[in-house]
One Martini backbone bead per residue (centre of mass of N, CA, C, O) as a GRO file, in nm:
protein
  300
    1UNK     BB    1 -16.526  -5.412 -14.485
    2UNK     BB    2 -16.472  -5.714 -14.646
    3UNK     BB    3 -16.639  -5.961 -14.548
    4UNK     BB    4 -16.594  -6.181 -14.767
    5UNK     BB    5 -16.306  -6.228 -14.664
    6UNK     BB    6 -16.332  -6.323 -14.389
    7UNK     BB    7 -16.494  -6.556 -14.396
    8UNK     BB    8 -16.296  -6.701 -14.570
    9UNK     BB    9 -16.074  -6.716 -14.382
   10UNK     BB   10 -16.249  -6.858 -14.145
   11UNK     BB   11 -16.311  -7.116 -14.345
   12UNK     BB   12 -15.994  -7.201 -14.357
   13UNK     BB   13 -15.882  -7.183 -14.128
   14UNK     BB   14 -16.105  -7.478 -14.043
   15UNK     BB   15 -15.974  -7.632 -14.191
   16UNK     BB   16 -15.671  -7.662 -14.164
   17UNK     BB   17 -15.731  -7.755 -13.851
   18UNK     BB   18 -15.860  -8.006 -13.909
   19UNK     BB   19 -15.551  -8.103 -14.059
   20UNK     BB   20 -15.372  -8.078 -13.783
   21UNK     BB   21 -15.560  -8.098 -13.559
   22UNK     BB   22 -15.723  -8.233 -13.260
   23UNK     BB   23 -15.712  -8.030 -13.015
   24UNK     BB   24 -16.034  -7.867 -13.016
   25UNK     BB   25 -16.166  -7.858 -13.221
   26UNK     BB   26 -16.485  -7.791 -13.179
   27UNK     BB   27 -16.409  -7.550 -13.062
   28UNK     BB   28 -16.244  -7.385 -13.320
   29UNK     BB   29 -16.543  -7.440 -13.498
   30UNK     BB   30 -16.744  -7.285 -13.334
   31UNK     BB   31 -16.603  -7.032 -13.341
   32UNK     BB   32 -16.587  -6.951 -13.620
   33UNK     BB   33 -16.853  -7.026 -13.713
   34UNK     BB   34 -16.979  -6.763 -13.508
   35UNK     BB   35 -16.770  -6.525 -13.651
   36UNK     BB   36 -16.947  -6.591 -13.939
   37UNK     BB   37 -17.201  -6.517 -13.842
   38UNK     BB   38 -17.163  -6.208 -13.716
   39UNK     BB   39 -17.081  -6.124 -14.054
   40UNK     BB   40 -17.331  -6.173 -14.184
   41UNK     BB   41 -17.516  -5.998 -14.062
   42UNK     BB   42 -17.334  -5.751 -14.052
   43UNK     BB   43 -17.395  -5.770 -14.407
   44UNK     BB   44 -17.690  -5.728 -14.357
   45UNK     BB   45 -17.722  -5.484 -14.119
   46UNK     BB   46 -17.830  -5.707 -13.919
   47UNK     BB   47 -18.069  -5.896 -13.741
   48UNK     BB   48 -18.316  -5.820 -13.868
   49UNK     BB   49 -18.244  -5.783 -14.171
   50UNK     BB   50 -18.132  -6.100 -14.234
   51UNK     BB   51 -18.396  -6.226 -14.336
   52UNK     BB   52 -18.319  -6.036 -14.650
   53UNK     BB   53 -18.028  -6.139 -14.694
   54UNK     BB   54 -18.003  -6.410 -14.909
   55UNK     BB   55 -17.851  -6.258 -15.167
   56UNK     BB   56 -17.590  -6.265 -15.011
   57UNK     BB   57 -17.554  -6.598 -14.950
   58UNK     BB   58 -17.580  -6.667 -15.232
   59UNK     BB   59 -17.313  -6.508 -15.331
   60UNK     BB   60 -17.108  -6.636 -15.102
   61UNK     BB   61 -17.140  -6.931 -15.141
   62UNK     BB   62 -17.069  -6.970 -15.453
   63UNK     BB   63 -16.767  -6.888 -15.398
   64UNK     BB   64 -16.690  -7.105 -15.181
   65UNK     BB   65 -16.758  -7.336 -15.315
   66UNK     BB   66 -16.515  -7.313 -15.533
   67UNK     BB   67 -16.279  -7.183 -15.306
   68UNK     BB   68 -16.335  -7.430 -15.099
   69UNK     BB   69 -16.611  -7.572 -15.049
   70UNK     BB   70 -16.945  -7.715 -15.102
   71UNK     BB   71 -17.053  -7.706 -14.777
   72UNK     BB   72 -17.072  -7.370 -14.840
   73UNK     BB   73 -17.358  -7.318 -14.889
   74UNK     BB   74 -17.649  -7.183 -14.813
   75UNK     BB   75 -17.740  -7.401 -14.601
   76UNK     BB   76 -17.492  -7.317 -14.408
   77UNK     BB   77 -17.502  -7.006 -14.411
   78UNK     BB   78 -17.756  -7.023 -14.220
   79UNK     BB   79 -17.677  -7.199 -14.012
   80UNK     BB   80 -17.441  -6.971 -13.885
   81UNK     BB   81 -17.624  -6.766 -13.847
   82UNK     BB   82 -17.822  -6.931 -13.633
   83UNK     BB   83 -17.632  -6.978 -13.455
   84UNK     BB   84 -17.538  -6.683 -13.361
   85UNK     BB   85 -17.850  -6.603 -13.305
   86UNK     BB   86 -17.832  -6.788 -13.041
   87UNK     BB   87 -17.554  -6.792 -12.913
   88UNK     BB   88 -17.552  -6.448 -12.847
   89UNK     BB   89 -17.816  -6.512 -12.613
   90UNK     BB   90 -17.650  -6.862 -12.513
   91UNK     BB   91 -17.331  -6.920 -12.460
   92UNK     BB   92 -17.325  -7.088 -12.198
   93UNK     BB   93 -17.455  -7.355 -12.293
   94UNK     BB   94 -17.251  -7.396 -12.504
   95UNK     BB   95 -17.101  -7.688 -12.629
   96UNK     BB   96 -16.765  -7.850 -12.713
   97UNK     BB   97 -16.883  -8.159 -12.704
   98UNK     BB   98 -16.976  -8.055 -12.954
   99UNK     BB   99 -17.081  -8.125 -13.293
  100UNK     BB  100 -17.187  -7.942 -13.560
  101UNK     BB  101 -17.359  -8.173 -13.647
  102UNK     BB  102 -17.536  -8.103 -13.376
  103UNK     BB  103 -17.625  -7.815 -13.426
  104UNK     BB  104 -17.773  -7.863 -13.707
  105UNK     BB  105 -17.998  -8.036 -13.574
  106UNK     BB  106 -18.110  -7.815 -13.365
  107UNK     BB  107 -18.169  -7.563 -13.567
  108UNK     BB  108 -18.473  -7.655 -13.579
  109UNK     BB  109 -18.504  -7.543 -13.293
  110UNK     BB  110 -18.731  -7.286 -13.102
  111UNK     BB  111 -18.627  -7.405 -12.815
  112UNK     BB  112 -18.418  -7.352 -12.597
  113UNK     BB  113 -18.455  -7.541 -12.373
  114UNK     BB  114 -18.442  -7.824 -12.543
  115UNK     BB  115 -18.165  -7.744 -12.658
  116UNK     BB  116 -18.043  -7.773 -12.354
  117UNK     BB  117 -18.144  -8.080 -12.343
  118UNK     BB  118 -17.945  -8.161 -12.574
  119UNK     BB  119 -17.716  -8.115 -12.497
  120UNK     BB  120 -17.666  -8.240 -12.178
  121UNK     BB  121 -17.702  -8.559 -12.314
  122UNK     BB  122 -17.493  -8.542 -12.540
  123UNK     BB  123 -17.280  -8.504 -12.310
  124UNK     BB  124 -17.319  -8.728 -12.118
  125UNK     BB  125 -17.364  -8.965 -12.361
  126UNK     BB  126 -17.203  -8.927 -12.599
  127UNK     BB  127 -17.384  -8.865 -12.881
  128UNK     BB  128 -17.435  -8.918 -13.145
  129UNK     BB  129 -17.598  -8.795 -13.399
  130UNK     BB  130 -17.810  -9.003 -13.442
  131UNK     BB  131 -17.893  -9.038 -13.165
  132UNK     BB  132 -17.997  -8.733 -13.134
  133UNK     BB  133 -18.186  -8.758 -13.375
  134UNK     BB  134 -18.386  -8.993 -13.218
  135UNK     BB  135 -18.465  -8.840 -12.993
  136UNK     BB  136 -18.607  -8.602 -13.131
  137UNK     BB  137 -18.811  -8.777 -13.286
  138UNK     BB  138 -18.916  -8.919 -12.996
  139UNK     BB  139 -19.007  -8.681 -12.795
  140UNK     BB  140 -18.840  -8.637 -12.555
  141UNK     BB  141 -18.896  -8.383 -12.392
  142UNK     BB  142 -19.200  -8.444 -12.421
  143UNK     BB  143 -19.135  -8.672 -12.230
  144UNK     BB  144 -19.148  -8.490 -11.994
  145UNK     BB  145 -19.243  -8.356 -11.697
  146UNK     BB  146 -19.279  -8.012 -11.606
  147UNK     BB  147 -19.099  -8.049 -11.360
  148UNK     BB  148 -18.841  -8.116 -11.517
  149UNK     BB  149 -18.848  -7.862 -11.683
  150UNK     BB  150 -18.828  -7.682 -11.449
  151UNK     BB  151 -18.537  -7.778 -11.364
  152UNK     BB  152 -18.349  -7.711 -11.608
  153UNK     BB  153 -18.417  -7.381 -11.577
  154UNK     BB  154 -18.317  -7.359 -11.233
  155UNK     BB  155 -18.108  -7.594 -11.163
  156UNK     BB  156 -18.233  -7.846 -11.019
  157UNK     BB  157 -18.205  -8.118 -10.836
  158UNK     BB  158 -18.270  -8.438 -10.906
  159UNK     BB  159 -18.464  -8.715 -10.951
  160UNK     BB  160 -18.527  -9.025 -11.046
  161UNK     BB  161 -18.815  -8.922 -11.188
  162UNK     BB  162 -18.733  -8.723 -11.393
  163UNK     BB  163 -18.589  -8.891 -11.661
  164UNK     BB  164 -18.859  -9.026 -11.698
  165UNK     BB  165 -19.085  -9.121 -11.928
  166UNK     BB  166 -19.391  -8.988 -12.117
  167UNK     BB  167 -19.368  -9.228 -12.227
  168UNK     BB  168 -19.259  -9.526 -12.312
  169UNK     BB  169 -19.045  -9.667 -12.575
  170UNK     BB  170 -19.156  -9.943 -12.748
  171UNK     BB  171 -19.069 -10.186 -12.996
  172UNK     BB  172 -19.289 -10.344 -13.208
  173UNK     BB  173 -19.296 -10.648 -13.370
  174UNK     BB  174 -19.590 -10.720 -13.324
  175UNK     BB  175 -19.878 -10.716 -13.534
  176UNK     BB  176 -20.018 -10.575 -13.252
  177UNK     BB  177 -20.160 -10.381 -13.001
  178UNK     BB  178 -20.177 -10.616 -12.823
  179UNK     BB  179 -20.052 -10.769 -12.528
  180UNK     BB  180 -19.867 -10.922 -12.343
  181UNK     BB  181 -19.626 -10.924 -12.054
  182UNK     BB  182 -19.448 -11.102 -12.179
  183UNK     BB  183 -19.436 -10.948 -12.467
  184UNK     BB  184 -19.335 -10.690 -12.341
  185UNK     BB  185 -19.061 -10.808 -12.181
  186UNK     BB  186 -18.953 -10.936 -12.462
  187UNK     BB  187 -18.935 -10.619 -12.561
  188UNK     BB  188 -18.704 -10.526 -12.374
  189UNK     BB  189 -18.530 -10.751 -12.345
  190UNK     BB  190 -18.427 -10.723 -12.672
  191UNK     BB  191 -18.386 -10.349 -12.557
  192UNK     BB  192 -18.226 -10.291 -12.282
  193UNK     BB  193 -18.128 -10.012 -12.343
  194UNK     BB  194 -18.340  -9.850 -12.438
  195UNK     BB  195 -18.481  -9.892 -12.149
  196UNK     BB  196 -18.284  -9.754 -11.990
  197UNK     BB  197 -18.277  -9.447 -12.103
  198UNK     BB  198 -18.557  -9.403 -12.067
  199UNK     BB  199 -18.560  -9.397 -11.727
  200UNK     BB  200 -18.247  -9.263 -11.782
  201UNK     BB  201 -18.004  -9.237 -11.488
  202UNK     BB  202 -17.797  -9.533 -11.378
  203UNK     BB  203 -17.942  -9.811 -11.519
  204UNK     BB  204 -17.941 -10.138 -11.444
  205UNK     BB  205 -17.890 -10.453 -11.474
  206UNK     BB  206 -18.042 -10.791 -11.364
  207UNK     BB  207 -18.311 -10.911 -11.348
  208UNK     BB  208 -18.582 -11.148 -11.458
  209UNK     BB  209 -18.844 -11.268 -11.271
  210UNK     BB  210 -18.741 -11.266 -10.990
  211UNK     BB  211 -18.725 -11.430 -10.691
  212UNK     BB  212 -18.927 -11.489 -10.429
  213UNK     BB  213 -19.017 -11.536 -10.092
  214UNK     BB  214 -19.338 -11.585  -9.918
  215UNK     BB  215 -19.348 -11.798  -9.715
  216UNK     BB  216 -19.473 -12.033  -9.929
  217UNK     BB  217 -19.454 -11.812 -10.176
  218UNK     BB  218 -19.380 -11.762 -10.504
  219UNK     BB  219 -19.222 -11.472 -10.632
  220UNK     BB  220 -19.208 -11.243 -10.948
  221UNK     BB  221 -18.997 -10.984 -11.073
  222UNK     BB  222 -18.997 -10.854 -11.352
  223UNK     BB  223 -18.777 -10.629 -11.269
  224UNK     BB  224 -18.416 -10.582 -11.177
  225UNK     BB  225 -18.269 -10.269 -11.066
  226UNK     BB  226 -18.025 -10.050 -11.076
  227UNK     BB  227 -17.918  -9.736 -10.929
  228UNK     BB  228 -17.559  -9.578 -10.928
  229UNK     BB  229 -17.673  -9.316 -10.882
  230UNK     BB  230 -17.862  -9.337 -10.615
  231UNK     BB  231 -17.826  -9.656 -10.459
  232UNK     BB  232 -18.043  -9.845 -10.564
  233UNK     BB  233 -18.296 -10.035 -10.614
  234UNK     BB  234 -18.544 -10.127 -10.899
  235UNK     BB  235 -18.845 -10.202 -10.947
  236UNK     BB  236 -19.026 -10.356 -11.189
  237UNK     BB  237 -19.359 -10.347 -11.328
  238UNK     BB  238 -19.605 -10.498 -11.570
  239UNK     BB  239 -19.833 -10.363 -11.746
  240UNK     BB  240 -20.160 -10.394 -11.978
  241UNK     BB  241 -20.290 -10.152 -11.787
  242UNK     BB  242 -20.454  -9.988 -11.560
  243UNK     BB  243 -20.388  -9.867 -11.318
  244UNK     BB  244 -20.398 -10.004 -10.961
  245UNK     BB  245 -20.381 -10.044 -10.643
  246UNK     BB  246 -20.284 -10.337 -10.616
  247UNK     BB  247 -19.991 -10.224 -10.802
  248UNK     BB  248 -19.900 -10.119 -10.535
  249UNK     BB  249 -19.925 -10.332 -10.318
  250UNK     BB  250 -19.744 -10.545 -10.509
  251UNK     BB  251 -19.446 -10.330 -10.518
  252UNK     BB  252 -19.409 -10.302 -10.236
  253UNK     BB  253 -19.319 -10.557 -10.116
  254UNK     BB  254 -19.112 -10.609 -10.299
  255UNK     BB  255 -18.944 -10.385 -10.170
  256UNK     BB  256 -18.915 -10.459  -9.909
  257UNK     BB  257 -18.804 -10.766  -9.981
  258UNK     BB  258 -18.521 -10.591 -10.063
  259UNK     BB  259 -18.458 -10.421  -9.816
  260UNK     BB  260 -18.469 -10.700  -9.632
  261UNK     BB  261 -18.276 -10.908  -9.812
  262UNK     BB  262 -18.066 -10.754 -10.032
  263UNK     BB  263 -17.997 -10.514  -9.942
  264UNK     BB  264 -17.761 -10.313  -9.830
  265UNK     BB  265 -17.664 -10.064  -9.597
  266UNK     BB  266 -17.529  -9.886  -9.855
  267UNK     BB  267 -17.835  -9.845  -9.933
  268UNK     BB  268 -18.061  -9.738 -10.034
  269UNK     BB  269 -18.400  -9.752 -10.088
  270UNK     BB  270 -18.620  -9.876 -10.281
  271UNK     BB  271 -18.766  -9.874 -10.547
  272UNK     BB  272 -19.060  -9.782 -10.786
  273UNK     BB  273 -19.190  -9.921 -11.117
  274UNK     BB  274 -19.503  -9.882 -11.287
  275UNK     BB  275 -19.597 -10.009 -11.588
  276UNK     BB  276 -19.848  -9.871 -11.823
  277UNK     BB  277 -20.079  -9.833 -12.030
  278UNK     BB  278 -20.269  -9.652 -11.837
  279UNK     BB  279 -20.293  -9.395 -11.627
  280UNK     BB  280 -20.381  -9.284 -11.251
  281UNK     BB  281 -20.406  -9.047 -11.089
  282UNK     BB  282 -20.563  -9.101 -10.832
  283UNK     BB  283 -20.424  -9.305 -10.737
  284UNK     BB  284 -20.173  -9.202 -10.703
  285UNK     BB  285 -20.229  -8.945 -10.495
  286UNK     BB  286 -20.287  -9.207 -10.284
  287UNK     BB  287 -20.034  -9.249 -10.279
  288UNK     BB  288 -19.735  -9.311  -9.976
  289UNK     BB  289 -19.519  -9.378 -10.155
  290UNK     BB  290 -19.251  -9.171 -10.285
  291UNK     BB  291 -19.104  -9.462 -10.411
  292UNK     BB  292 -19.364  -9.442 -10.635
  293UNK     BB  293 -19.428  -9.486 -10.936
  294UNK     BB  294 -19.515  -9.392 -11.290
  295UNK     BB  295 -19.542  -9.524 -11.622
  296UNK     BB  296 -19.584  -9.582 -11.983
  297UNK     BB  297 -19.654  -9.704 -12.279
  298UNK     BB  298 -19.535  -9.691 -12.641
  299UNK     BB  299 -19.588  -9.840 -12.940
  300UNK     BB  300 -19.401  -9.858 -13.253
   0.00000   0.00000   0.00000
């Protein structure tokens, strides 16, 4: 067989596709280059073999980049490469939802487990290339808890608190590595997308400051979210301290007050998110009530 011709037509044919049809485009780019990783291993011996195997990729590269397009360099055809030698072993992951710029920003990363991680969220959320280059850079997959890993691997049903962050990354504006909440709330406020994404999926806004009556005494909700996606109110709480006992028995009231005031029959129970400088599991351990979560933030 000649390699070298295979390879070019099927990177020919790929252009060509790519000018004249829109429809499964990236399906029909992923497969292409998908069989041109497979001859270029296969032309240098095998997978064993295959990074030693450079010089024919130099080879290759200098006339493609000639004959076809040159982002067809060396560069490129490494990267195809490596895309076979992964989805080669893990192609039910591999989703056409996906475009080639998205899988090659990918292919730096050595954890297969990870990569199926932002497979699926880029998938969900539709993200650009940049959006998805923005996750990895901020270690989103790193800042989920064990047990939300371990259930990524398992394919388990997802509960509210799988998808918050640990810590959640929160840009600050403001000089000072200290803040006041009031400090805290206003960055959030200013980029309450960026601050909905980090809690995970489903969170919408509802209001800040949210006032509510307790006997004869006005008290205001840090942030009052609903999430449409398990179909609760989620209360958030910030603080700019270590979690405390007290933190949890003030986020339960305000709870409780919007499952009697606020929340519909066709509603579940509401949830509690307390945002704290710095977590504290004793406390957690302690805590009887399942619908309180914890997790911290961290200023950038």
């Amino acid at each position: 067989m000649n390699y070298y011709n295979e390879i070019k037509n099927n990177l020919i044919d790929v252009e060509v596709y790519k000018k004249v049809k829109d429809y499964s485009k990236n399906k029909y780019e992923l497969e292409k280059y998908y069989q041109v990783g497979k001859l270029l291993i296969e032309a240098q011996g095998g997978e064993s073999r295959a990074k030693y195997g450079d010089g024919l990729i130099k080879e290759y590269s200098k006339k493609l980049v000639y004959e076809i397009d040159k982002k067809y360099n060396e560069r490129t055809l490494r990267r195809i490469r490596q895309f076979f030698i992964l989805f080669s072993k893990n192609w039910s992951t591999m989703s056409t939802n996906l475009s080639w710029s998205h899988y090659a920003e990918l292919l730096s990363i050595d954890d297969i487990n990870k990569i199926n991680y932002y497979i699926e969220i880029t998938s969900k959320q539709n993200l650009s290339v940049r959006a998805l280059r923005d996750k990895i850079k901020s270690s989103e997959y790193e800042r989920l808890d064990d047990n939300t890993k371990l259930k990524l691997i398992t394919k388990e049903e997802f509960t509210i608190s799988d998808n918050i962050k640990h810590p959640i990354i929160i840009k600050n504006k403001f000089d000072t590595e200290e803040i006041s909440e009031k400090m805290l709330k206003k960055l959030i406020l200013e980029d309450i997308d960026s601050f909905l994404i980090e809690l995970g999926t489903g969170f919408s806004y509802i209001a800040n400051e949210y006032k509510i009556k307790i006997g004869n005494t006005f008290n205001y909700i840090d942030l009052l979210l609903f999430n449409y996606q398990y179909n609760a109110f989620v209360v958030v709480e910030l603080k700019v301290t270590e979690l405390a006992k007290e933190h949890i028995g003030q986020i339960e009231v305000y709870m409780n007050y919007i499952d009697k005031y606020v929340k519909k029959i066709s509603h579940d129970k509401t949830i509690g998110i307390i945002i704290t400088r710095h977590g504290n599991d004793f406390i957690m351990e302690f805590c009887s009530d399942p619908r309180i979560y914890n997790t911290t933030y961290m200023l950038i």
